[in-house]
Every structure is written in structure tokens, then in C-alpha cells.
N, C-alpha and C positions, 0 to 999 in steps of 0.2 A: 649664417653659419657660426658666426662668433656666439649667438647667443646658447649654445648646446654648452660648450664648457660653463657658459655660469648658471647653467639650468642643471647640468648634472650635480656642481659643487652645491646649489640650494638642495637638492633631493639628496644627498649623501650626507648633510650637516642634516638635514631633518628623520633621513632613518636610522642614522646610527644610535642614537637614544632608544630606540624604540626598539631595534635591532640587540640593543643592548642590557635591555629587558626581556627581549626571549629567550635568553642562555637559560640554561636551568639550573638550578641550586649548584654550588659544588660539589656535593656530598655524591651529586648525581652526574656529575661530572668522573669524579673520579671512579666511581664503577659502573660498565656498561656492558648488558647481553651482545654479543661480538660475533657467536653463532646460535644455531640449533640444529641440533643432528637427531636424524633417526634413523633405529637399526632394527630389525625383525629377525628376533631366535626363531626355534620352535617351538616353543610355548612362551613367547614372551615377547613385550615391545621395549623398547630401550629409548626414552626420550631426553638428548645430553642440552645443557646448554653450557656454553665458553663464556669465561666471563672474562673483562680487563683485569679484574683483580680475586683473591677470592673470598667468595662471600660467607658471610657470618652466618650461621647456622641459628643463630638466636634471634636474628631478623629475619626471618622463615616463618609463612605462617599456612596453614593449603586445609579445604576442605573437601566434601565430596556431596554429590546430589543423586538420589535415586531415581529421580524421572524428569529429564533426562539423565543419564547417567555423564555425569562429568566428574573432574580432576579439577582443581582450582588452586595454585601455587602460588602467595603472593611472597615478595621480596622488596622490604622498605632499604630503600636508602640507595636504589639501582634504577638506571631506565634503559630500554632499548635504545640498542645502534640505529644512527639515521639511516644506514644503510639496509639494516636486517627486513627478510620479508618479516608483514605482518601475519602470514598464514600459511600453513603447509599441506602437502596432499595426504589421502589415508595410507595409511599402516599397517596391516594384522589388525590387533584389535584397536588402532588409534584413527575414529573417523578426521579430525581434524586438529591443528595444534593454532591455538591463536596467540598472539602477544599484544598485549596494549601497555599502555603507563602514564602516570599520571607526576604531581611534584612530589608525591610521598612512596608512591609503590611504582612497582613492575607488578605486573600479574603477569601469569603463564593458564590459558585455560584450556582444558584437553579435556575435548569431545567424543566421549569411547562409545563404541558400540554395544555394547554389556557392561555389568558389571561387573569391575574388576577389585582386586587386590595392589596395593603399591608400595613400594618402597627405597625410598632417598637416603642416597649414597655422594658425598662431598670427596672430592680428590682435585686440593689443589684449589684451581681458579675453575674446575668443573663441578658441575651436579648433573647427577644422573638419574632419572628417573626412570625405575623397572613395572612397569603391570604386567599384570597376570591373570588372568578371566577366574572369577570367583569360582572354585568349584561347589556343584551343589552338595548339601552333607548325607552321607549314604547311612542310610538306616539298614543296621542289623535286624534279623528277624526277632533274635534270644536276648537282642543288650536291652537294659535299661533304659529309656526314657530318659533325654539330658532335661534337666530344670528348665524351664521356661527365663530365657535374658530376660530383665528387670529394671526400671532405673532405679540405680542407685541414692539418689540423691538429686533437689533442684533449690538453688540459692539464688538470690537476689540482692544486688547491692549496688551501692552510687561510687562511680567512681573518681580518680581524684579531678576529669575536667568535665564532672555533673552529667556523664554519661549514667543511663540504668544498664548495668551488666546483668546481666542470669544466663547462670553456671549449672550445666545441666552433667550430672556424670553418668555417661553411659556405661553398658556391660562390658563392652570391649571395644579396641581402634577400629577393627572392623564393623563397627555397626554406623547404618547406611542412615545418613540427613535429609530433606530435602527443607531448605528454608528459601522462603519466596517472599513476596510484599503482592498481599489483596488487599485493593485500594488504601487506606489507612491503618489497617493491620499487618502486623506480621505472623507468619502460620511456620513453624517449621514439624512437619512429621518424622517423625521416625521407626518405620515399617518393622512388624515380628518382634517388637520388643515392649512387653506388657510396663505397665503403671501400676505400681502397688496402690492398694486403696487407701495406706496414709499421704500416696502422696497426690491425690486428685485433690482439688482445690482450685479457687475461684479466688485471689486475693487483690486486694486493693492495695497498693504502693505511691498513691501519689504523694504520702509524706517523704517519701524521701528525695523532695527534690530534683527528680530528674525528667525528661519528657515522657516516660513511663506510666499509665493511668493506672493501671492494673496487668495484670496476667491471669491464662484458664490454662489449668495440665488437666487433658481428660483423653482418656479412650476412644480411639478411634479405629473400626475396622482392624479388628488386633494387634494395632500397635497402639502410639503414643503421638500426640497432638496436644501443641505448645501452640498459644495463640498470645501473641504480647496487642496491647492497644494504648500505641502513642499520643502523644496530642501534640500541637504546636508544629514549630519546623523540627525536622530532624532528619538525621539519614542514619543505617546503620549498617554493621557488619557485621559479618557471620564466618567464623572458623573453627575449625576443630583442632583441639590436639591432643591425639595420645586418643585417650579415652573420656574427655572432656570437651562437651560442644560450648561454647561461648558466641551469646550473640553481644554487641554492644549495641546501644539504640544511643545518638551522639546528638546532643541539641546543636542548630544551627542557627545562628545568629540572624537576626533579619539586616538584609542589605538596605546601608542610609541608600544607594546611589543607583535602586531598582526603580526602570522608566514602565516595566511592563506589568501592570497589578497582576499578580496570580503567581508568577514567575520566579522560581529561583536561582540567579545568578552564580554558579560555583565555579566558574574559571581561574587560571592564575592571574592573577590582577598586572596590569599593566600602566603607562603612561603616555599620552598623546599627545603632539603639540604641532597641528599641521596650517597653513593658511592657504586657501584657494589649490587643496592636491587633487589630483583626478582622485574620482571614486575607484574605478579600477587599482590604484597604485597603490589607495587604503587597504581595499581589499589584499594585496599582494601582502601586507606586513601583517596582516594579521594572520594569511598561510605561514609566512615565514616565523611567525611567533609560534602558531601551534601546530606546526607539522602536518597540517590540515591537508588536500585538495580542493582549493576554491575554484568552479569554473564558473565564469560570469557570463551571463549574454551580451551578444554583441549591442542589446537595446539599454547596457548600462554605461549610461555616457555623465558628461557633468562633472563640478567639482563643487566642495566644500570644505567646512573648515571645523579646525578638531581642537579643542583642549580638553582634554582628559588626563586626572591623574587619580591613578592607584584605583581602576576600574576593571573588576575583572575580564578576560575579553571576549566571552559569550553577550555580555552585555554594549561593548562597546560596538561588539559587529550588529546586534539589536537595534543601535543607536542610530548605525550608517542607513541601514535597510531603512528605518520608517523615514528618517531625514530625505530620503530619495523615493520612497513608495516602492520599495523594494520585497519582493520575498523569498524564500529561502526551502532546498528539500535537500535531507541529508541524508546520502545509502552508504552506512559504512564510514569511513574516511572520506568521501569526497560530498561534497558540497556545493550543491548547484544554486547560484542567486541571478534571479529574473525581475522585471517590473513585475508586480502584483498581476498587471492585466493578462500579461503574454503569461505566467505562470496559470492563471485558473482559466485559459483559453485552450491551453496544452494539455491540460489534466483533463475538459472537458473534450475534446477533439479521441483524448485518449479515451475518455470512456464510452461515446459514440463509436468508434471503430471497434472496443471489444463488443457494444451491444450490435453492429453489424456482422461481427466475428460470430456469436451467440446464433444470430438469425440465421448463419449459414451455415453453421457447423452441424456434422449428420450427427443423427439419433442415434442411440443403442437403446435396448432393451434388456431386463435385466428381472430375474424372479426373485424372490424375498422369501424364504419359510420362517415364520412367526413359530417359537417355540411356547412363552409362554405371555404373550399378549393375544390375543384377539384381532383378527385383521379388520372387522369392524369399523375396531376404535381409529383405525387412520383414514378413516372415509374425510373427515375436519382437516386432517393435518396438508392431505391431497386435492381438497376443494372441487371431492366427491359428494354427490343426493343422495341421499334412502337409493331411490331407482334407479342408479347409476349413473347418470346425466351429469355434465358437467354444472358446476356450478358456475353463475354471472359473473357471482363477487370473487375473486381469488388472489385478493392484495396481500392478506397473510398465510395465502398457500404456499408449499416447497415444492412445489416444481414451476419449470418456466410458461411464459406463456405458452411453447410448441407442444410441451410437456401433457401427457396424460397417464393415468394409474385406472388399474382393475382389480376391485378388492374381488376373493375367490375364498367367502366364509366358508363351505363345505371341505377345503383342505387348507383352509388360514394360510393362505399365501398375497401373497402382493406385485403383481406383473406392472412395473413403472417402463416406462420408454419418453428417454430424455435425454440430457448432455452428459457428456463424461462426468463433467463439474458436478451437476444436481445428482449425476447417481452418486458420485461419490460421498456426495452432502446424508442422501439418503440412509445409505449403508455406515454412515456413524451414527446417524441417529438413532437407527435397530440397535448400534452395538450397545448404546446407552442404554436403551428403552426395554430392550427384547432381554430382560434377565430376570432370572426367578425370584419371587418376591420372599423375603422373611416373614416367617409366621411367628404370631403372637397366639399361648393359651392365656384364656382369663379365666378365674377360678372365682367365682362370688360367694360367698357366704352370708344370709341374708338370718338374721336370729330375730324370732320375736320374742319375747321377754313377759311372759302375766304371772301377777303376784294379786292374789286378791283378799279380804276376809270381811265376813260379816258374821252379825249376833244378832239374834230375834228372840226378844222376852213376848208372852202371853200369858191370860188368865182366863178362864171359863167359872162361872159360880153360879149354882142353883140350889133355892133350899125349898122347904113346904114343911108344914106345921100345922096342929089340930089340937085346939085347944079350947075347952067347957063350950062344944059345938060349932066355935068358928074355925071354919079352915083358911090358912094363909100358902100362897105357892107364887112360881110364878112363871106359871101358864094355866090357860084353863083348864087341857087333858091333865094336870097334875093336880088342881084342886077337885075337878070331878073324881078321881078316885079315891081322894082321902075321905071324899063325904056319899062317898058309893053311889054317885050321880053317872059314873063311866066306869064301865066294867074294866078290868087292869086287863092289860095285856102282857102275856105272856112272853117274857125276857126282853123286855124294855122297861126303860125309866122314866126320869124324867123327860118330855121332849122337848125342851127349849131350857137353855140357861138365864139367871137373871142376867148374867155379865157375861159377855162373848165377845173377847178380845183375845183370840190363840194367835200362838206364835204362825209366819207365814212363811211359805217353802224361800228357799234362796238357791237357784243354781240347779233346778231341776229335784234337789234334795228337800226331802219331807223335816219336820220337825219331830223332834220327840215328844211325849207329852208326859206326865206324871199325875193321877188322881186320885183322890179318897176321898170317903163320905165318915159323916160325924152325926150320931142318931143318938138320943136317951133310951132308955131302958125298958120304956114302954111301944118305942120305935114310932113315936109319933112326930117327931120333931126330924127332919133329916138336914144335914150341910155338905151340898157338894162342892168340892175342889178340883180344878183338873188344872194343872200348871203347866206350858207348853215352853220349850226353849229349843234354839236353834245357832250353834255357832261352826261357821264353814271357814277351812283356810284351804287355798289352793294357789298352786303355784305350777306353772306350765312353762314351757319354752319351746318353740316351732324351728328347727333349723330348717332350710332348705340350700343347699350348693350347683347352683346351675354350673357346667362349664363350656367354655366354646372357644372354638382355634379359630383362629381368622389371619387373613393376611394382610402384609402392612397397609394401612390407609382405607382398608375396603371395611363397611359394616359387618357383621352380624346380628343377628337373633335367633334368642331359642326362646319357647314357648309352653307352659304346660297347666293345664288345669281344667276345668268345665266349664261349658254353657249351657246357660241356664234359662227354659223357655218360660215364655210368658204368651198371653192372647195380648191382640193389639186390633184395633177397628181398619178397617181398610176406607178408601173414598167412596169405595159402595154399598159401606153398610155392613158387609160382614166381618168375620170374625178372624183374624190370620194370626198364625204362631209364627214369633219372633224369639230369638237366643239374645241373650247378653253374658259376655264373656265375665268370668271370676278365675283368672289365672297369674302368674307367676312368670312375668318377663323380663327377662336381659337381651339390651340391645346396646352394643357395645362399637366403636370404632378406634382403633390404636393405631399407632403413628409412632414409629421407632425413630427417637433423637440420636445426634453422631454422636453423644457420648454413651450411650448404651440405654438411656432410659426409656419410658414409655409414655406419652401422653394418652388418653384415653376419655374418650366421650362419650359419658355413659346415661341410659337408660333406666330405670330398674322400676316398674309394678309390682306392688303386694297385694292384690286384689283378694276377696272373700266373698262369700255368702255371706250376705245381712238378714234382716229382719222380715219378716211378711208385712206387706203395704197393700192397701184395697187397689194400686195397681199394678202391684208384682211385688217381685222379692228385693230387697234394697241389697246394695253392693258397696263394700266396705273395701275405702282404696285407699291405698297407701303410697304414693308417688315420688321418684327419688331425682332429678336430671343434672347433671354437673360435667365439668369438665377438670381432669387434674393429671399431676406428672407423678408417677412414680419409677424407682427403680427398679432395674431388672429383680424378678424375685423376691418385690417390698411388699411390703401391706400397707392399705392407708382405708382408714374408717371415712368412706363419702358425706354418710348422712346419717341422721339420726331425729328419729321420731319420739317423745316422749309423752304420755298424757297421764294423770293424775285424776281422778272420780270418788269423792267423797259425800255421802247421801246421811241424812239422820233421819228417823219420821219415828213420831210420836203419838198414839191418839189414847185417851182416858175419858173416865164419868166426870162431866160436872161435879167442882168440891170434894165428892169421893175419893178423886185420884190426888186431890190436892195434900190427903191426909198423911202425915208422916208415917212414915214405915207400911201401916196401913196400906197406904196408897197405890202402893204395888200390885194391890189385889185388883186394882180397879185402874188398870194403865197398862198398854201395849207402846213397848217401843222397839226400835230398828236403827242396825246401824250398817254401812254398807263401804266398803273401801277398795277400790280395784286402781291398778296401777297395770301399764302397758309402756313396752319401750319396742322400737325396733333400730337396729344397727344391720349397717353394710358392710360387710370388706370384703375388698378386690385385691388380686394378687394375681399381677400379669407375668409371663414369663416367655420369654423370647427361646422359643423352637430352635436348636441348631442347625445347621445348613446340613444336609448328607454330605460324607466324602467324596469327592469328585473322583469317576474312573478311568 
């Protein structure tokens, strides 16, 4: 018995240190939330808090969330009464009032039912907080159209302890935030309130020093979507004031004195100094440091031994746990720590009895009408066959084992019979799935482009001559008649030229030709000439503009042109008619991004009639395939075809045609030049929704 008094004096010299580190600040001391009252007008809730002193108005800072709709009122330099509950029952429109705090702030967060309206009112050592359910705004039939809210204005900057701040000014105090953390991002929306197109942007910030990589302001389902991308540690905050959202994103120092890789220690730091305490007792000081609910199992027995100093005390209760094989579940303010075994023996005991719970609990039955999916496509999702039979495999089906579905294509319904739980599972995932798709048109433009020219010289020359009984010509019908050996014929000439080199058609188009004869005076001597030339310039351009509406993610094609038969042998010898297409297709699939643009996988054939081949007709293609983003209502040139065709051809008399000037009499030449381009453009446009009635 004696030894209890010197076991209480070693236990009261060893917690008073430790005890004397969980005071909190003074600052926090001297002002404490002391009440919370709530009062319900008729149109209105009234949320008061008492405070020990009263508080500063400029250390006020509160924002607001649109889904869920909350209230968030923080107050630095204050913490809750140890007495005060930490939570209150609903209100009118206040489903819940919570308090928590920390060594810098109080927070006050209020869980409304709607969105409302608020405003803070100081009297004294009170504040009072008024909401009011937002009304909706009523449209005249005759008024004017108000302006579309807009932001004003988005800044970025470092501030003075190497935070990245960005300062976004919204159109008014009432306009609704919702700022969240996905996984390593921060997103905050802001519903109904458009983005001027100076201010969408994509900018990189990591010069300025802060854990800020970049930021994206883009369009989202008609408001505005802020996406900040951190690196390193950090944490941040989000408040509004007035008509100005402010997030800060705040580097965090990596902790020397972190035992658990991955983990970051943010508790208020503490110091330790215990030799051979029960684990239990540890435990107790570290409730009494942080206002906690520690309940321990009775299977936490043993003692150990502490030196710690200036250790945050999330870490320090880290420390005890694994030093004992300890582990810990935390609901709320209380905090339950077990051995490791007896904790994942409990959880597992727990999840056996819900899967016996599951086994026995009755079925309901429940119909589904599909508005604008297909009941079909859930035959996978249900670990439904073609023939209705269950499927073997249904590891990644949604409903339970007991569970079965009946797809009913002829009225697109879906009859499931399974647990409350899995219908419920069910009936969110139609609400996601079962909604009307946005339509994209695409408008193509497909140009081909010919620019061609050619020039074609020729010459023809015949003469004949009769001289002191010799005849010269050159043919023999034209010497026979100069020496009366061939009776002449009546409106003909000569019938063969000496030199026959005429100009040749080009492009369907004939030549022209020019000739004269040169005779003496006795007409015995004749020279014919007939000079032939040819020069074509032509220039053409083929528009063709397919268009086609499609909806998001799902293909298209459109189609349009001839087939074109040909014979083809069969294996038995005879003779069978086969088509080959020469047509003009767009096959298109678009995919609307959250910022409003359109990615698009496209398609495109120019196909033609070509040339006769001894085994049909040749087919002249033109093929385009790609993948690209455009803007709503952009235009972008996919592809482009270009070819260039330059031909010369020459032919003349041996030597004759070599003769200067001359020589032209005795030389045919050609020159041929054809140029082809084709271009694409696409210009998708996103279909607006109908108004809803």
C-alpha cells in the first residue's frame, strides 16, 4: 500500500510536462466558442455563436460549396469550448451544424439542405449567422434577357511564405464554388457562370516558385472549371470573400522525424519523456493532449519507454502502435486501438456476418425503362448471353450472386430482382448511363484543285516538180500524174506529205492547222506547207461538302457515287459481273471534350473513274485517315494531296531538223504541264441540347 503514493508522485512528475504541452496557444486561450444556438423564422435559420470575447471581423474568413451545398466559416485565432457539443440536430433549412479546430483556426461548417443565401452580423462577443433558401430568379415574359455572369478576371501569384495564390474575381458574392482535391489536383467549379474566351488558358507557373506546376481555366458544362496541378507536399485552402474566390496551395515541409514512408505527420508537436509507462496510460495523454476519444482493447496490455521531443502527436501515437503491433480505426472523434490480429479478425468476422446478412436478406424486384440506351447493351453489365441464360463467369457482373436480370428489347426495359443494396447500385447507374447523348454536325469540304497547260507545234510539207521531162514528188500517185501515168483525181491533191509531223490533240481538243502552196507560173513546180499548232490552258476545281450529324462517341458514314461493272471469271469457267465502287466517303467519329472541343476520327475517300485497262476500268483514289481536336465551330485542313506532271517530247528529220530556223519545218515538239491539289476541311459543331419541358 505504501507504494501507490510514490507511484502516483512518479506518474504526476512524468505527465505534468506532457500535460503541459497540451494547453493550446494563448491566443487560443483567450477566445473561446462558449455557445451555439439555433433559431428558425419563417423564412429563415439563424445560426448564433457566444463567444468569451469578441471576435475580430478581419480574422473571418467562410466559403461556400454547391454540391453538397455547405456554409464553411473559419475564425483564426479561436478554438472551441471543451465543453461545447461538436454537432447539432436539423433546423429549417440547416441539416447539420458541425464545430471542429485546430491551433490556427475554428471552423464552423453548416450542412444546408438547398442552396441558400447568408449573411453575418457581429454584436458584441456574438455572431450570427442568417440563411435564406436562394430564390430562383423569375423570368418576365416582355423583360430583356440579363447578360450572361462572366469572370471577371484570374491572377496568379507567390506569396509572402512561397504559397501559389490564384485570385479569381467572380460576378457577384452570390455566385456558388465547389472546390474539392482529385487525387493530386485541385478542381474547383463554378456553376452558370461563363469564361470569356480571353480568359481560357492553359499556363505554366512553375517559375514562380511555389508548389504550383501550372493551372487550366476552361468551360465546363456551362460554367467555369479551374484545375490547379501541384507537385511536391502541400495542402491548401479555399475561401471566398465578397466577390473574390481565393485558393492558396501552401508547401509543406517534409518532416526529419517521419517513421511511416508515405505519411504526413501534421499534428501539434509535442514532447515525451516516459520510462517503463503502461501503454494504456500513454495512450490516455495523448487523448488528453488532443481532445481525442481513445478506446483501447482490453488485449492492450504492456509497457514501454518514450523520449520524444517536439514530435508532432499523430506521429508519436504511430510510434506507440507499431512499437506494440498495434492498430488503429478512426469514426469521427473517437478512436479505437486494437492488436493488429484482433483488429483484421473483427473486420473479417464483420464482413462474414454482412455476407450472411446478404445470403438471407429478401429480394425485391424492380423494372428499369431505358430511355435513351438500349437495353441490349446491359446484357455485360448483368452477366446476361445472347439467349438469356445465365452466364458461368460473373466476377465483374452487378448484381449479387442470388441476383438475376431480364433484358425486354421489344419495350427497352430491364426487370432486375436482387437486394435493396444492388438495386440501389442499379438505379445510379441508369441515372448516369440512361441520358441523352449530344450531337455533333460535321461539315467537310473536300476541293480538288487542276490547273493544267500544254503547247503542241507541227509541220506537214509536200512538194512535186516537172522539169525537161523529169518528174520529182513525193509519192508515187503524185508523180504519176505530173507525167500523165495516173489520171488526176477529182478534188484531191497531193496524197502523202514528204514531212508529217502535225501537231497532236491534247485533252480531247483537236489542233488547229494553217496551210499554203507555193507554184511558178507555169504551175509546174508546187510547195506545200500546212503548219499545225496546239496550245490548251485549263483550270478546274471539284468542290464536294458531305455533311453528317452523329452522336457523341458513336461513328458515322455517308456515301455517294457509282459502281462500276466489270466481267470477272468465276472457278467454273464462266464469265460473272462484278461492281467496283468509285465514290466519295466520310466516315467520321467525334468525341466532345469537357472543355467544349471536339476530337474527331476521320475517314475521307476521293475516289474516281480512271482509265480503261484490258482488265477493266482503273480507279483513281485519293485516301485521307487521321485523328485531330478541333474547336467547337473551328476549321482545321486534315490533309492534303499535292502532285506536279511535267512531259516534253520532241521528234524531227535527221540533220533537217538540226538546221537553224530552218529546222522547224522539219520538227514536231510537245510540251505538257498538269498540276493537282486536294485539300480537306472539317468543321464540327456541337448540336444544342432542346429545352427541357
Amino acid at each position: 500500500m505504501k507504494r501507490w503514493p510514490r507511484l502516483a508522485q512518479y506518474l504526476l512528475k512524468a505527465l505534468v510536462p506532457a500535460l503541459a504541452l497540451s494547453l493550446p496557444p494563448a491566443w487560443a486561450q483567450d477566445n473561446r466558442l462558449e455557445s451555439l444556438q439555433l433559431s428558425k423564422g419563417e423564412d429563415h435559420t439563424v445560426v448564433e455563436l457566444g463567444f468569451s470575447h469578441p471576435p475580430d471581423p478581419d480574422l473571418l474568413s467562410e466559403f461556400t460549396t454547391l454540391n453538397p451545398p455547405r456554409l464553411i466559416v473559419d475564425i483564426a485565432q479561436a478554438a472551441p469550448g471543451r465543453d461545447l457539443p461538436r454537432s447539432t440536430a436539423s433546423t429549417g433549412i440547416l441539416r447539420r451544424a458541425l464545430v471542429a479546430g485546430d491551433s490556427e483556426r475554428l471552423r464552423l461548417l453548416l450542412e444546408l439542405r438547398r442552396k441558400t443565401t447568408h449573411r453575418l452580423h457581429f454584436e458584441g462577443r456574438f455572431l450570427r449567422i442568417e440563411l435564406r433558401e436562394q430564390a430562383e430568379p423569375s423570368v418576365q415574359p416582355d423583360a430583356t434577357p440579363a447578360p450572361p455572369a462572366q469572370i471577371a478576371a484570374i491572377d496568379f501569384r507567390r506569396g509572402p511564405l512561397g504559397e501559389g495564390r490564384l485570385s479569381v474575381e467572380l460576378p457577384s458574392a452570390q455566385a456558388a464554388v465547389n472546390v474539392r482535391q482529385q487525387g493530386q489536383k485541385i478542381v474547383a467549379d463554378i456553376p452558370g457562370v461563363e469564361l470569356p474566351a480571353e480568359l481560357q488558358r492553359r499556363l505554366d507557373v512553375g517559375e514562380f516558385a511555389t508548389p504550383v506546376t501550372r493551372y487550366v481555366a476552361m468551360r465546363h458544362e456551362g460554367g467555369t472549371r479551374l484545375v490547379i496541378e501541384p507537385q511536391g507536399l502541400w495542402r491548401y485552402n479555399a475561401y471566398q470573400s465578397g466577390s473574390r474566390l481565393l485558393i492558396d496551395i501552401i508547401p509543406v515541409a517534409q518532416q526529419p522525424n517521419r517513421i511511416a514512408a508515405g505519411r504526413d505527420y501534421r499534428g501539434e508537436k509535442l514532447s515525451l519523456n516516459f520510462q517503463n509507462i503502461e501503454v494504456r496510460s500513454a495512450l490516455q495523454v495523448l487523448a488528453d493532449f488532443t481532445g481525442l476519444n481513445i478506446i483501447a482493447s482490453d488485449a492492450v496490455t504492456g509497457q514501454l519507454s518514450l523520449r520524444l521531443k517536439e514530435v508532432p502527436w499523430d506521429q508519436a501515437l504511430d510510434i506507440i502502435m507499431q512499437a506494440r503491433g498495434l492498430d488503429m480505426r478512426r469514426n469521427g472523434d473517437i478512436i479505437w486501438i486494437a492488436p493488429r490480429e484482433e483488429m483484421l479478425a473483427r473486420e473479417r468476422q464483420e464482413l462474414e456476418q454482412k455476407a450472411m446478412i446478404a445470403d438471407l436478406e429478401p429480394l425485391h424486384a424492380e423494372v428499369f425503362q431505358l430511355n435513351y440506351q438500349r437495353a441490349d447493351t446491359f446484357r455485360r453489365v448483368f452477366g446476361i448471353g445472347e439467349d438469356g441464360a445465365t452466364l458461368a463467369e460473373r466476377r465483374n457482373a452487378l448484381l449479387s450472386r442470388r441476383g438475376s436480370a431480364v433484358v425486354d428489347a421489344r419495350t427497352n426495359q430491364l426487370f432486375v430482382t436482387d437486394t435493396v443494396a444492388v438495386l440501389g447500385n442499379v438505379r445510379k447507374l441508369l441515372e448516369r448511363i440512361d441520358i441523352a447523348a449530344r450531337q455533333v454536325l460535321i461539315e467537310a469540304r473536300i476541293v480538288e484543285a487542276d490547273d493544267s497547260f500544254g503547247r503542241n507545234l507541227g509541220v506537214k510539207l509536200g512538194l512535186s516538180a516537172k522539169t525537161n521531162g523529169l518528174a520529182l514528188g513525193n509519192s508515187y500517185a503524185g508523180v504519176g500524174e505530173l507525167t500523165g501515168q495516173t489520171p488526176p483525181v477529182p478534188g484531191t491533191f497531193l496524197k502523202e506529205p514528204a514531212v508529217n509531223l502535225p501537231a497532236q490533240a491534247l485533252g480531247g481538243s483537236a489542233p488547229g492547222s494553217f496551210a499554203f502552196t507555193l507554184f511558178n507560173a507555169a504551175a509546174r513546180r508546187f510547195l506545200n506547207v500546212e503548219l499545225s499548232a496546239l496550245e490548251s490552258e485549263g483550270r478546274g476545281k471539284i468542290v464536294s461538302s458531305p455533311r453528317v450529324v452523329t452522336a457523341d462517341q458513336q461513328a458515322a458514314l455517308i456515301e455517294q457515287g457509282e459502281e462500276i461493272p466489270y466481267q470477272q471469271s468465276t472457278s467454273s469457267g464462266a464469265t460473272a459481273t462484278a461492281f467496283k465502287k468509285a465514290n466519295l466517303k466520310l466516315e467520321v467519329t467525334p468525341q466532345i471534350t469537357p472543355d467544349g472541343n471536339v476530337i474527331l476520327d476521320v475517314d475521307v475517300n476521293k475516289d474516281s473513274r480512271g482509265t480503261a485497262t484490258p482488265g477493266g476500268l482503273a480507279i483513281n483514289t485519293k485516301h485521307v485517315r487521321t485523328r485531330v481536336q478541333v474547336e467547337d465551330g473551328g476549321t482545321v485542313v486534315i490533309g492534303g494531296i499535292y502532285t506536279q506532271t511535267e512531259n516534253r517530247h520532241e521528234a524531227r528529220v535527221p540533220l533537217l531538223g538540226d538546221i537553224p530556223l530552218l529546222g522547224h519545218l522539219f520538227r514536231h515538239s510537245a510540251r505538257v504541264q498538269d498540276k493537282t491539289e486536294l485539300l480537306i476541311f472539317l468543321t464540327p459543331r456541337v448540336v444544342a441540347a432542346p429545352p427541357a419541358h
